[in-house]
Residue, then its C-alpha position, 0 to 999 in steps of 0.5 A: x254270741x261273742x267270745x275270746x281267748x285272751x292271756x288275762x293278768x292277774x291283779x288279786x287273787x285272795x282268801x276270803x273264807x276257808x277254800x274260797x278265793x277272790x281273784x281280779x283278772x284284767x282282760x279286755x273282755x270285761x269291755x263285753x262282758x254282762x252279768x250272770x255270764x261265766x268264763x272258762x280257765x285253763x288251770x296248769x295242765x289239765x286238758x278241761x278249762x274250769x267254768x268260773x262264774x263272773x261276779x263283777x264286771x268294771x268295763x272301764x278298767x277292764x276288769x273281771x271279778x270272780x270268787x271261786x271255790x277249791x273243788x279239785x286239783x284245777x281250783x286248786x292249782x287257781x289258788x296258787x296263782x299270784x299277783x302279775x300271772x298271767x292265765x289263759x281265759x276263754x269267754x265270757x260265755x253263756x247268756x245273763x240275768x235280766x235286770x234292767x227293767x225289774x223295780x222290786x227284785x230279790x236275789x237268792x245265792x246259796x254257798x258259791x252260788x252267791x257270787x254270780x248274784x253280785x254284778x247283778x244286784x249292784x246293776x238293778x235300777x233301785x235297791x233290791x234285797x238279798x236272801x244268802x245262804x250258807x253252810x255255817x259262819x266260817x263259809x260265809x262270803x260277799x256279806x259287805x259287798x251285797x250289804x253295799x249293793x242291797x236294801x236289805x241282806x238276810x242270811x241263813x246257816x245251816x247251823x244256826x251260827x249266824x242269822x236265820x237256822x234254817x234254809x233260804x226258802x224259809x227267809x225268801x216266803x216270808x219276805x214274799x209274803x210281806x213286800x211287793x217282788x217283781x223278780x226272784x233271781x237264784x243261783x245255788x244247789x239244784x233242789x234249793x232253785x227248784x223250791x224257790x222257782x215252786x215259791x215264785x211261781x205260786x206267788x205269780x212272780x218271774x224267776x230266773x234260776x242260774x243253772x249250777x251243771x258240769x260243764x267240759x267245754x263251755x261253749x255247747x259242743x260237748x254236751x255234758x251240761x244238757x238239761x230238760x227244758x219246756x219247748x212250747x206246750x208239751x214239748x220237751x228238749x235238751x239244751x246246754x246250760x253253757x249255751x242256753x243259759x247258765x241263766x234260763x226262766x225257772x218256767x222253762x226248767x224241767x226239774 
């Protein structure tokens, strides 16, 4: 795998909704870069980098996108960051989705694990569809992006604020059952991919689940991020989702 550490300039970083942000970084790393990959950040003084999904990709420009979320005093220190800073950047890392070939695909984020969806779906050879989740109106990210990038965007809230009152697995059943799928990508909480990769799976049709894992290094020697996966029949090992993944074959996945 192909990795590097390099001084990235900082052409955006913006709020976008209460505790998100949206940052451009200008790195010849965007030249290597593929969806659904992450980097690592190293936020002021804190000795562990912080993992930062990739959420688009511009190779001829050099530039890498990502929309994160303030979660503790690293994110948080991220946010102050201005325009023509420079952060140190280790990546990009871990292995992406698999587009390329998938006619009738449909993305399912959840809250901050929409983003990582985004690159993915502006790279699908036709028009796919985009399920998105969120806690209420006021968490809302991205919604013109996929709506540029999808034939269709329908959306959720756990409060009924916007779009459908309920949870994504209930938009994602329905549109299965009335339109042709080639492929389910997911990225979100944990027991949200798990019913989504049960919902696939019983309908016949691939996933691709992005693993969301505390992650200490990123690139497989500290083995915080370990989860069960299927090693031929009956087997089962331990692989880093940093490594590995973060995006793996929801068939593999021991939930």
């Amino acid at each position: 795998m192909v990795y590097t550490k390099a001084l990235g300039e900082v052409l955006k970083n913006e709020s976008i909704a209460t505790g998100f942000y949206d940052m451009v970084i200008k790195t010849p790393q965007a030249r290597v870069a593929a969806v659904g990959q992450f980097v690592t950040i190293l936020c002021g003084v804190k000795t562990l980098r912080r993992p930062i999904s990739i959420c688009e990709i511009n190779a001829s420009e050099e530039t890498l996108r990502i929309v994160y979320q303030i979660r503790g005093e690293g994110t948080q220190w991220l946010s102050t960051v201005k325009k023509g800073d420079r952060i140190d950047v280790l990546g990009p890392l871990g292995h992406g989705f698999s587009v390329k070939n998938a006619k009738n695909v449909v993305f399912v984020g959840g809250g901050i694990g929409t983003p990582p969806l985004l690159g993915a779906a502006q790279n699908c050879p036709e028009k796919p569809d985009a399920i998105l989740g969120f806690r209420n109106t006021g968490a809302m990210i991205l919604t013109d992006d996929f709506k540029s990038a999808c034939r269709n965007v329908m959306i959720a809230t756990d409060d009924g604020s916007y779009g459908h009152h309920g949870f994504v697995t209930d938009l994602l059943k329905k549109r299965l059952d009335e339109s042709e799928c080639d492929l389910v990508c997911a990225c979100g909480p944990t027991p949200m991919l798990k019913a989504i990769a049960v919902l696939a799976e019983g309908k016949g049709i691939k996933c691709q689940v992005s693993m969301e894992e505390r992650m200490g290094c990123g690139i497989g020697a500290c083995l915080v991020c370990v989860c069960k996966i299927k090693s031929g029949e009956n087997d089962i090992r331990h692989a880093q989702v940093c490594k590995y993944g973060p995006v793996i074959d929801s068939k593999e996945v021991i939930w």
